[in-house]
N, C-alpha and C positions, 0 to 999 in steps of 0.2 A: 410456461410463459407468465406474464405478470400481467392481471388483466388490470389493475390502476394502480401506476406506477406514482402518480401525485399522492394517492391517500398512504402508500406504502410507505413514501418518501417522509410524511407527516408521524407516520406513528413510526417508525426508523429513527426518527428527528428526536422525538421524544422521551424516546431511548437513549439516545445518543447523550443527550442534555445532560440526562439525570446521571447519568456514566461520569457527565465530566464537572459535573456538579460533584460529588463523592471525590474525584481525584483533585477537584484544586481545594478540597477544604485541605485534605492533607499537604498538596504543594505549600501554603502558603504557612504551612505549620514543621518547621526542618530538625524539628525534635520528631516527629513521626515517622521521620524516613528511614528507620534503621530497615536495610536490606540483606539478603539470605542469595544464598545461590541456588540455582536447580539445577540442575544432572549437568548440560550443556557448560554452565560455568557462568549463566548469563542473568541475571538480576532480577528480582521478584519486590517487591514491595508493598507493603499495606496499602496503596496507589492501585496496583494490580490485580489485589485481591476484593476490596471493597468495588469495583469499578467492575468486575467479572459477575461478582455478585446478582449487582445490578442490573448490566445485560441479562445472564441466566434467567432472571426474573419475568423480565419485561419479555422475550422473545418466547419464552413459554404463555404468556398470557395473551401476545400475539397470534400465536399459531402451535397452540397446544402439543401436537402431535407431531411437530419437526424437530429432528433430532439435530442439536447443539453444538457443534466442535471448538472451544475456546484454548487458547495458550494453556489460560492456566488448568484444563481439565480433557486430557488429550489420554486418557486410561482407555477409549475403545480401541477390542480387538479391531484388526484388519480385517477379519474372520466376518465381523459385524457391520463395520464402519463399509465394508466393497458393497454392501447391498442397500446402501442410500442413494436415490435416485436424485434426492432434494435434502436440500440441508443449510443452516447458517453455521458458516468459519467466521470467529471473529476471535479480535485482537484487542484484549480490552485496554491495554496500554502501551501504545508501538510507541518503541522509544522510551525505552526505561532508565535507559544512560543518559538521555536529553534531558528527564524527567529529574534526572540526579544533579545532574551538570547545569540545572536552573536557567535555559535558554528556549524554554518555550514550543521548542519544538518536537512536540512528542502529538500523538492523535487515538481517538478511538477510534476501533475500524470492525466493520458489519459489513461480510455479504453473504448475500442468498447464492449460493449455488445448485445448479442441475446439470444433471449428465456430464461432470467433470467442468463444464464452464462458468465462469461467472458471471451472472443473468443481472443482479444489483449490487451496489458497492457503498456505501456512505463513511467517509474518512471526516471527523469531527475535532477541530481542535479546541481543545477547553480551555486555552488562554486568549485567543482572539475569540472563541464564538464562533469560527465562521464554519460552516460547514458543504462538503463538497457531496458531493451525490449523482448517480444515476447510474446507464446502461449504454450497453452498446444498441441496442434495439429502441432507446424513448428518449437516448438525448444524455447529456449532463448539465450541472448546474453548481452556482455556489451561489450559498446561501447565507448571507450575512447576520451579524449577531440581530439585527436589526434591518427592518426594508425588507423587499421581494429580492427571491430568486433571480438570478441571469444566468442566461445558456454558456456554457463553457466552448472554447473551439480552439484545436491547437492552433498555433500560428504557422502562414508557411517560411519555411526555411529560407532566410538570407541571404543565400552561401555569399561568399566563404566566411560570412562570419556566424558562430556557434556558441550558443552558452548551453554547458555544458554541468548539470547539476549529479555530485556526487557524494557519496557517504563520509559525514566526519571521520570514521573510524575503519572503515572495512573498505579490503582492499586497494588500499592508497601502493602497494610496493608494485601492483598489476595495472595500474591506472597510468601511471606514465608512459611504457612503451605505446598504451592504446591513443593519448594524446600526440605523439608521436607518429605515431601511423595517419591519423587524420590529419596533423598537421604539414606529412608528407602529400597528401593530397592534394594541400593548398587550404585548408581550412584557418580562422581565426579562431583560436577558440580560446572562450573565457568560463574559468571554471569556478563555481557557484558552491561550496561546500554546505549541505543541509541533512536534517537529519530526519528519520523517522519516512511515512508516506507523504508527508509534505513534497520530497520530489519527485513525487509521477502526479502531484497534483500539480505540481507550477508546468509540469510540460499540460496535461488537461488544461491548465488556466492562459494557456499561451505566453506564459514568462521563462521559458526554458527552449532548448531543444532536443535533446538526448541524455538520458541517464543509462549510464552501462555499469550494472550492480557483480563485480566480480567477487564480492564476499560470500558468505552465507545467508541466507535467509530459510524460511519456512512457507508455507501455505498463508497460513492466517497473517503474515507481514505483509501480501502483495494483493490477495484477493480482492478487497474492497476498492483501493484505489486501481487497480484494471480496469475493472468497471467503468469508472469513473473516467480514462484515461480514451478506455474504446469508445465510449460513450462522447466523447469530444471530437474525436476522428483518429486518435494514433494510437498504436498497440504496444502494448507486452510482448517480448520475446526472445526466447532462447539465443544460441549463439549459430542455430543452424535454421535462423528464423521463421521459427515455430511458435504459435503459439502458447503460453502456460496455460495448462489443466491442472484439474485438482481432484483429490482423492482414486488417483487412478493406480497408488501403491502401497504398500505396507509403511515405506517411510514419508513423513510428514515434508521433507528439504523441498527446496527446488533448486531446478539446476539454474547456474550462472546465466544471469538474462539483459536483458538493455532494452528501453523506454523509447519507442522513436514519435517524434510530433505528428512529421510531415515524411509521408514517404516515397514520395516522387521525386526522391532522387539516388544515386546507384551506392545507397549504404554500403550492400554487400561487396562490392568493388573497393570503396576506400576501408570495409575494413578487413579486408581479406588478406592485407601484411599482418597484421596483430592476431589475427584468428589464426591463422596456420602456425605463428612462431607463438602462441597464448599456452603456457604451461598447463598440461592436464589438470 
């Protein structure tokens, strides 16, 4: 458990800063940006590597003895990595292709995890400043570049009408028939195209109401804004609505998930044409 989630949130903050202080000297510099590929196929950049850096740094002088799982440095055996009870996942540049594509919407993302859940989150965007944070157990909050804190809370559902925030790039050929199926239910829905963790923050921030991510992702892409997400009232999950855990395998993926605000109402029912007919 986290026994002061405000001072954590403060020296997290400060991390955070510095992380995306390091990435926008290079954003705003587009001779720096020559990028490389890593194994997956998927973009790396002197943005990622200086901004990894950074975090490493800071989270060891936070809490010396907690072992580190970053994108860019993901070499621990299973062997090793199964026997962390406690540990920070973090993303030091979600949103690499945003970061390329010069639209802002990329974030730094830090969380503490225990026993497979995520206990804090902090998702940081270093072109607004504004930063979102918290837990499922002490609340969530955005934190602007400037001014106090406010409590984050999802919104409740309007039916039939739904905005609907999804990934610029991933899984757009899977995302039709699922609009489809809700809009056989009777739903209005308008679809929000964003990128990076910014959309499991706008449902935390009450400006959304369902993100259903049929693409790929990782651990360290979803961890921190959870947090954030449960920590407002709506959850992360699976497609057999489950919760996401972490480090509970040898591979780092996670399986296909979806963002819900408000869940008093019968998801499972509207989307149970698309789930059954949803391509393994």
């Amino acid at each position: 458990m986290i026994e002061n989630p405000s001072k954590l949130a403060r020296e997290l903050g400060r991390i955070c800063y510095a992380a995306g202080e390091v990435i926008m000297r290079i954003y705003v510099r587009p001779e720096l940006w020559e990028a490389s590929e890593k194994e997956d196929a998927s973009p790396v950049t002197a943005a990622d590597l200086a901004a990894n850096q950074v975090i490493s740094n800071g989270l060891a002088q936070l809490m010396p003895r907690l072992p580190v799982l970053t994108e860019e440095e993901v070499e621990t055996a299973w062997s090793a990595r199964r026997q962390w009870a406690r540990y920070w996942l973090v993303d030091p540049l979600d949103g690499t292709k945003e970061f390329l594509a010069r639209n802002g919407e990329f974030s730094v993302n830090i969380a503490l995890i225990e026993h497979g859940q995520t206990v804090f989150g902090m998702v940081h965007l270093p072109v607004s400043g504004v930063t979102y944070y918290g837990s499922r157990h002490h609340g969530s909050f955005l934190q602007p570049r400037e001014g106090e804190p406010r409590k984050l809370q999802t919104r409740p559902l309007a039916w039939p009408k739904m905005d609907i925030v999804a990934s610029h790039r991933h899984g757009q050929e899977k995302l039709q028939p699922l609009l489809e199926a809700l809009k056989s239910a009777g739903a209005q829905v308008n679809h929000l195209p964003l990128g990076s963790s910014l959309k499991l923050c706008k449902i935390a921030e009450g400006k959304a109401d369902f993100y259903p991510r049929m693409g790929p992702t990782c651990e360290w892409d979803t961890a921190a804004a959870q947090a954030v997400v449960e920590g407002a009232g709506g959850r992360v999950l699976d497609w057999s609505f489950r919760s996401l855990v972490y480090n509970q395998k040898p591979e780092l993926t996670n399986p296909e998930f979806m963002v819900i605000g408000d869940l008093n109402h019968p998801w499972q029912e509207w989307l149970a044409p698309f789930v059954i007919k949803k391509p393994s």
